[in-house]
C-alpha positions in Angstrom: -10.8 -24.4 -24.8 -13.7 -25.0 -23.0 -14.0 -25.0 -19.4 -14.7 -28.7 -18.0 -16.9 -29.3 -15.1 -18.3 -32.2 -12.5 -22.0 -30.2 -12.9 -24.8 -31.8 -15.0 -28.5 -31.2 -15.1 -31.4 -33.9 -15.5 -34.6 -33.2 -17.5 -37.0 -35.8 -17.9 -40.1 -37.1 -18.4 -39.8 -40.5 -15.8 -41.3 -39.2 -13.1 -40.0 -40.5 -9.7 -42.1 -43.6 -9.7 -40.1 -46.3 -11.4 -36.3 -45.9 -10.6 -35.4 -44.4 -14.1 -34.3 -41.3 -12.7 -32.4 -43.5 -10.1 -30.5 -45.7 -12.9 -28.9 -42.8 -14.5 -27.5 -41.2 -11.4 -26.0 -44.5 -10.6 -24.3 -44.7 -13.8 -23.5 -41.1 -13.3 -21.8 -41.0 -9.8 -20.4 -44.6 -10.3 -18.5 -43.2 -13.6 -17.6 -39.4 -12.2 -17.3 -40.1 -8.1 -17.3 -36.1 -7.5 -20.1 -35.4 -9.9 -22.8 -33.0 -8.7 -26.2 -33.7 -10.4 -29.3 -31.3 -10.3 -32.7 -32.3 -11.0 -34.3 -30.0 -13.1 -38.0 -31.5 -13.4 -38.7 -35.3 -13.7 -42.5 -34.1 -14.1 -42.4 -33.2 -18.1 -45.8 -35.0 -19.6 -44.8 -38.2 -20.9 -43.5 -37.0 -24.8 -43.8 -33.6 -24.8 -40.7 -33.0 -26.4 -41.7 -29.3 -27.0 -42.5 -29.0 -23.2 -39.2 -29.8 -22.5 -37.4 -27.5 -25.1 -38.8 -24.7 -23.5 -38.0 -26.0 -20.2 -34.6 -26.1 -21.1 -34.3 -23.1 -22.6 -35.8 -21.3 -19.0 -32.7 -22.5 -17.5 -29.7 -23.7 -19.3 -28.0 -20.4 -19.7 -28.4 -19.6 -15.7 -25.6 -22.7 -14.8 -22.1 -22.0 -14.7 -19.7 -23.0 -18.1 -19.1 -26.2 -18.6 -22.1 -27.5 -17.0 -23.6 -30.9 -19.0 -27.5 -30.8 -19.6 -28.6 -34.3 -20.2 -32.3 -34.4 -21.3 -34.4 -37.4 -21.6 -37.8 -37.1 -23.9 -37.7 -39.9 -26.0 -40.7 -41.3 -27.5 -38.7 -42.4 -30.5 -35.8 -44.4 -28.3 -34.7 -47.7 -30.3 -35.2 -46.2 -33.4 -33.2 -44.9 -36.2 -32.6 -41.6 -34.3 -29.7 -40.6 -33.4 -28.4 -39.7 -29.9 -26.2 -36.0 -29.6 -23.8 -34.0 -27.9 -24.7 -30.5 -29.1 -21.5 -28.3 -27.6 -21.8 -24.1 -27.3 -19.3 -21.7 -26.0 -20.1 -22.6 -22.3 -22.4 -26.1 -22.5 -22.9 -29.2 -23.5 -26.2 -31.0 -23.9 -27.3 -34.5 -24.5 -30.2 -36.1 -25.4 -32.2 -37.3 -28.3 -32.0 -35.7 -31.9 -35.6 -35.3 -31.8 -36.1 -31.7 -31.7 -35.9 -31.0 -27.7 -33.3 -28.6 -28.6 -34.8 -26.6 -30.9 -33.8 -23.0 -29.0 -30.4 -24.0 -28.1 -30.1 -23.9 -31.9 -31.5 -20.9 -32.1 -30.2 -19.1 -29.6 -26.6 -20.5 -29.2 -23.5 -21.2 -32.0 -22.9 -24.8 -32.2 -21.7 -27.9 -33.3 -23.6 -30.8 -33.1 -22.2 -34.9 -32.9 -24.2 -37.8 -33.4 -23.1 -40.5 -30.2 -22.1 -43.7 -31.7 -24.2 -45.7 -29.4 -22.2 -49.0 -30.3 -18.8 -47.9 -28.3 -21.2 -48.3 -24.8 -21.8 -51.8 -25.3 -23.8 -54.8 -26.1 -26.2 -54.3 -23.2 -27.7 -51.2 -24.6 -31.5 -51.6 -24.0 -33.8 -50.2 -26.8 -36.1 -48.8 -24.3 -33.7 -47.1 -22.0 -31.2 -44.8 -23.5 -31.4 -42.6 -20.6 -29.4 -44.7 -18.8 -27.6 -46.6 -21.2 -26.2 -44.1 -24.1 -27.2 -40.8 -23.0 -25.9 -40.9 -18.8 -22.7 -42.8 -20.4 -22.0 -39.8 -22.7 -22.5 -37.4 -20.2 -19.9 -38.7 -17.8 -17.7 -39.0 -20.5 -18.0 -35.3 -21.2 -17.6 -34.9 -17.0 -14.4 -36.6 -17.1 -13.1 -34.2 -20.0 -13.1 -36.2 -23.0 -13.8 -34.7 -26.1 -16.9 -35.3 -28.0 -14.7 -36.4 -30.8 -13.9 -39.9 -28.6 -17.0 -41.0 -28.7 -19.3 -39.0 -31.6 -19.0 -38.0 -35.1 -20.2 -34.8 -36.8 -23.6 -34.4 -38.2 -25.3 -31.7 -40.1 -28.6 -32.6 -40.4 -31.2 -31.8 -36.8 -34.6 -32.0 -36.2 -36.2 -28.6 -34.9 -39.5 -27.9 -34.1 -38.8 -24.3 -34.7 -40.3 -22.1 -37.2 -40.4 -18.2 -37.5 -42.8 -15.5 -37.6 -43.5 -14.6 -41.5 -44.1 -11.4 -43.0 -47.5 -11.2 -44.3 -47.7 -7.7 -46.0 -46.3 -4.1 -45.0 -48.1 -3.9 -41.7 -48.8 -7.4 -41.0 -46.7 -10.8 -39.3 -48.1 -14.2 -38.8 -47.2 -15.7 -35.5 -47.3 -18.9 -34.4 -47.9 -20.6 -30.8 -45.1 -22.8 -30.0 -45.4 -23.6 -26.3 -48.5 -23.0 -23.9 -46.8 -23.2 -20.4 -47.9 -24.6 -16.5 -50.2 -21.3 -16.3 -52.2 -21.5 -20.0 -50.0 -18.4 -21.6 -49.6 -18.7 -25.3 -45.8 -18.5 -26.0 -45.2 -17.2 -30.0 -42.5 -17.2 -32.4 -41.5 -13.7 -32.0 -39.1 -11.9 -29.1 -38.7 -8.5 -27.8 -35.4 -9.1 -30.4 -37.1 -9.1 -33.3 -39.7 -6.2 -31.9 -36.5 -3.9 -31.4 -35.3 -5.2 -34.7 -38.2 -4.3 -37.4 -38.5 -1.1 -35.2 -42.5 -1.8 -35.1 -44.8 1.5 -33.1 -45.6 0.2 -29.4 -49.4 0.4 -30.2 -49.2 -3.0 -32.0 -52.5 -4.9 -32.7 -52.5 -8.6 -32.0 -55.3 -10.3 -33.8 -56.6 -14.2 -32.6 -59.5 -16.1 -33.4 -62.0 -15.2 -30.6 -60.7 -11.8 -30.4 -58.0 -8.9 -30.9 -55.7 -7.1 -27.9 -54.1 -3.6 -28.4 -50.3 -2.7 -27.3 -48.0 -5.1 -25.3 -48.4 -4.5 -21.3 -45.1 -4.7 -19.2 -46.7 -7.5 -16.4 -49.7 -9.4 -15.4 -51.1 -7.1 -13.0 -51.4 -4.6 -16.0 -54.8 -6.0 -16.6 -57.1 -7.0 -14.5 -58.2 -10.3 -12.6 -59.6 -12.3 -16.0 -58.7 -9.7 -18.6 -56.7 -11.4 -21.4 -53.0 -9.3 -22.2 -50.2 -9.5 -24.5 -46.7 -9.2 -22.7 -43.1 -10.4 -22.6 -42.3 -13.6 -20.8 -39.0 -14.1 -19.0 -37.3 -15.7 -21.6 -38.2 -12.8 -24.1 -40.3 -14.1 -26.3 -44.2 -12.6 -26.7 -47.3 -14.0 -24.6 -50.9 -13.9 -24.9 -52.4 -14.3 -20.9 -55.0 -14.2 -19.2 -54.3 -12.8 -15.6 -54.8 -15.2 -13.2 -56.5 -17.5 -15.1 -56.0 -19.7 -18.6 -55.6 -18.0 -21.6 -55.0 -21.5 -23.5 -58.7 -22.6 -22.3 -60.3 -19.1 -22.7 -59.7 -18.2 -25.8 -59.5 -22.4 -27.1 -56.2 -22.1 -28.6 -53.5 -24.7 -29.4 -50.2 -25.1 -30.2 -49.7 -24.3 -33.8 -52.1 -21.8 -34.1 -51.5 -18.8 -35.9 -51.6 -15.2 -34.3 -51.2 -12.1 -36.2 -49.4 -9.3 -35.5 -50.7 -5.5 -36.9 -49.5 -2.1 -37.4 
């Protein structure tokens, strides 16, 4: 049975402009009295879904067990998409099926429930979910219901995710899936999968403006401008530039493919 808490997390893309952010904690504290919200980031660019996946995926796993992360990137709110409670061993999260929580699924065991939107209401606004479908759910979850009350199953989820593929004996292609706050270029492969395919530290990494030798243990492993592979916090291979933008230097984008050599 899972552990039931009065702790939930906001991640959005709102801003602190407008009131949005405002709205949902008054449906939150006006449905859960004793409910202690955190503000993760109200500062996501407007969209960027997989801005926000990794974001979530830097903190989730830090909060204590049954804490509710409710994340708002919707560009696709008032559509045919469907609203979740995805449910782990020690979280829930809710939010948008519209691939924001792409790690959680694959990182975590879970079961995923499609909100039935209709049970909140008439008033449901087809711009505003946030506040209207999405903070409602949560505090349900708050108050200890079961997702069952309010959801039904689904099997079907959007994910951005892809993984790295095996090119030949000696060779991966890699993808950039995230460039983060600093310019790094996150990729689709983790010190996991390193360990796994037992590869020889002196691993060539191969771009299109260039090529980098071995994987250094921190930034200051290069120096001031040099451009480094390494392992970011959340485990999963970098290409940086120290103190500057390795995004801008080297003109790479999300999507674009890396390889890996041994």
């Amino acid at each position: 049975m899972k552990q039931y808490s009065r702790l939930v997390t906001l991640l959005t893309d709102f801003g602190t402009e407008d009131g949005y952010v405002g709205a949902m904690k008054g449906v939150l504290f006006r449905s859960v009295p004793q409910v202690s919200v955190v503000d993760i980031s109200h500062e996501i660019k407007p969209y960027a879904i997989r801005q926000a996946a990794f974001a979530l995926l830097n903190y989730y796993h830090y909060f204590p067990a049954g804490t509710v992360h409710v994340v708002v990137v919707d560009p696709g709110v008032g559509t045919a998409r469907s609203g979740l409670v995805v449910e782990t061993r020690d979280y829930f999260f809710v939010g948008p099926d519209n691939g924001v929580f792409s790690f959680v699924y694959e990182r975590e065991n879970f079961k995923a429930y499609r909100i039935r939107e209709e049970l909140f209401g008439e008033q449901v606004s087809p711009t505003f979910h946030g506040r209207d479908v999405f903070a409602p759910a949560a505090a349900q979850l708050l108050n200890g219901k079961e997702p069952k009350a309010f959801t039904e199953p689904v099997e079907q989820l959007e994910s951005f995710y892809v993984g790295f593929q095996q090119k030949d004996d000696n060779q991966l292609a890699l993808q950039v899936i995230h460039i983060d706050h600093f310019g790094n270029l996150v990729l689709n492969f983790t010190r996991d999968d390193f360990r796994k395919l037992n590869l020889p530290e002196t691993v060539k990494i191969k771009f299109k403006n260039g090529f980098l030798y071995g994987i250094q243990r921190t930034f200051a492993d290069a120096a001031e401008g040099q451009v480094l592979a390494l392992w970011d916090s959340s485990g999963f291979l970098q290409i940086a530039q120290n103190r500057g933008n390795a995004a801008r230097l080297l003109q790479m984008e999300i999507g674009d493919t890396v390889l890996l050599q041994w």
